[in-house]
N, C-alpha and C positions, 0 to 999 in steps of 0.2 A: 211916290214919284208919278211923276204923268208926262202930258204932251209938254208940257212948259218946262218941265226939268229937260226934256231933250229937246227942245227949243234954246236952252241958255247953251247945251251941251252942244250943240249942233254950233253956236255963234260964234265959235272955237274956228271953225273952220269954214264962214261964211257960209254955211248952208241953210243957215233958219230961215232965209224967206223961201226955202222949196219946200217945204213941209206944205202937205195940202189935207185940208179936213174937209171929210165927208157929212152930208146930213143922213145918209145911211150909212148902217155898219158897215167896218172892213175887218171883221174880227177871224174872218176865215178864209181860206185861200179865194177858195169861190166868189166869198161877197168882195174882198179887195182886188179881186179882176174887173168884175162887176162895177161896183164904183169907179175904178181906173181906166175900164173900157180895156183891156189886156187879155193877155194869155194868162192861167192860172200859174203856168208854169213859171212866170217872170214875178210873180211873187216871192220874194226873199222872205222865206217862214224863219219866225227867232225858236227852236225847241230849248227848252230847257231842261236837266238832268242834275243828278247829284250824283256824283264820284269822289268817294271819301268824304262822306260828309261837304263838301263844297258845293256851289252852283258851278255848273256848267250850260254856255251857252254854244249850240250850233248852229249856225246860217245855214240855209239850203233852199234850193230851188222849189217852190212849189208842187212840181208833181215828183219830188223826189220821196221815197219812205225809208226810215230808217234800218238798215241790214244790219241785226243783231249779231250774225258775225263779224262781219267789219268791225261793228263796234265795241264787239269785247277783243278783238284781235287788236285793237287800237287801243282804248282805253285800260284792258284787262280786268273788268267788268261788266256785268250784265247790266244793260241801258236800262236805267230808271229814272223816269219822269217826274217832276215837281209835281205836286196837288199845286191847285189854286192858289191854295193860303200860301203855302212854302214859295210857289214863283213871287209871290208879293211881298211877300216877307222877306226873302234871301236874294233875289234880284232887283227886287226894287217899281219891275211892271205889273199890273195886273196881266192874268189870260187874256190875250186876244190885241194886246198891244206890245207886249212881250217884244224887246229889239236892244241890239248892241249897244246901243248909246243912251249914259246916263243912268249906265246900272251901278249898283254897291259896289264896294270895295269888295276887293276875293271873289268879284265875278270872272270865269275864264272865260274868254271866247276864240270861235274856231269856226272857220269859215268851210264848207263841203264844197268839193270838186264839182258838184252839179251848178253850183254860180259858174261858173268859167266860163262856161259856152255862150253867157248872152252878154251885150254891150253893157245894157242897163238893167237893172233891178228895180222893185221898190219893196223896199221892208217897211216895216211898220213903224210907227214916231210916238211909244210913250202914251196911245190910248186906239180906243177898239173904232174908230172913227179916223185914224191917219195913216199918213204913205207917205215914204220921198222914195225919187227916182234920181239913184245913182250906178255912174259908171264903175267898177268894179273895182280901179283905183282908187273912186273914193270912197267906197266899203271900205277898202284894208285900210288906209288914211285913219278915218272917224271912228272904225270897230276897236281899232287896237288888238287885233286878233294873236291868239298866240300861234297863231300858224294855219296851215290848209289840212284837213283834213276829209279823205275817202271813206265816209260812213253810212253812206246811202245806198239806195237800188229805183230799179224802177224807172230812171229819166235818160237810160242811154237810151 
């Protein structure tokens, strides 16, 4: 999958002409502020994890890190990350474009408390070179998220 799968995915909801591509990386919080001219913090990072054998995805603020209590008090496992090959494989993005929209099937997604605070976001579009910016509504719109969850630290 790439930027064009979440291009056709995005056209669902009128969104594909805000997809914007950079000629530098935006594969990291840093470079995608950087390229966006933003706060790192307004970068909407996609992590991925596997809980019972499934993907699992979590939206979160940029300068948010994930609080391994929180997240086994939530999930009732210890947070564990995709490799490379597995986020490509079982979600459908490579690293570094990794984002809610136009993932596999049995992808879950779940939005973190540290989005709330800002109007707009931009997460990543499907490759290590894209961004859209949206309001928070049309996150949960487009994500299909299975709910909000509190599994961060670090961005109060």
């Amino acid at each position: 999958m790439s930027i064009e799968t979440v291009r056709e995915y995005l056209k669902t909801y009128q969104l594909e002409d805000r997809i914007r591509e950079f000629e530098v990386s935006s594969a990291t919080v840093e470079l995608a502020a950087q390229a966006l001219g933003c706060e790192p913090c307004r970068i909407a990072k996609t992590l991925s994890f596997l809980i019972e054998d499934a993907p699992v995805l979590i939206v979160a603020a940029g300068d948010a890190k994930i609080d391994n209590a929180k997240y086994k008090a939530r999930f009732s496992c210890k947070a564990k990350m995709l490799s490379p090959d597995q986020a490509l494989e079982l979600v459908g993005h490579a690293v570094g474009g990794v984002c809610p929209f136009g993932v596999k099937e049995g992808v879950t997604v779940y939005l973190d408390e540290s989005l709330k605070r800002f109007e707009t976001i931009f997460p990543a579009c499907g490759s290590s070179n894209s961004a859209i910016e949206l309001t928070i509504p049309e996150l949960e719109s487009c994500s299909n998220p299975s709910g909000w969850v509190d599994v961060c630290k670090n961005w109060e």
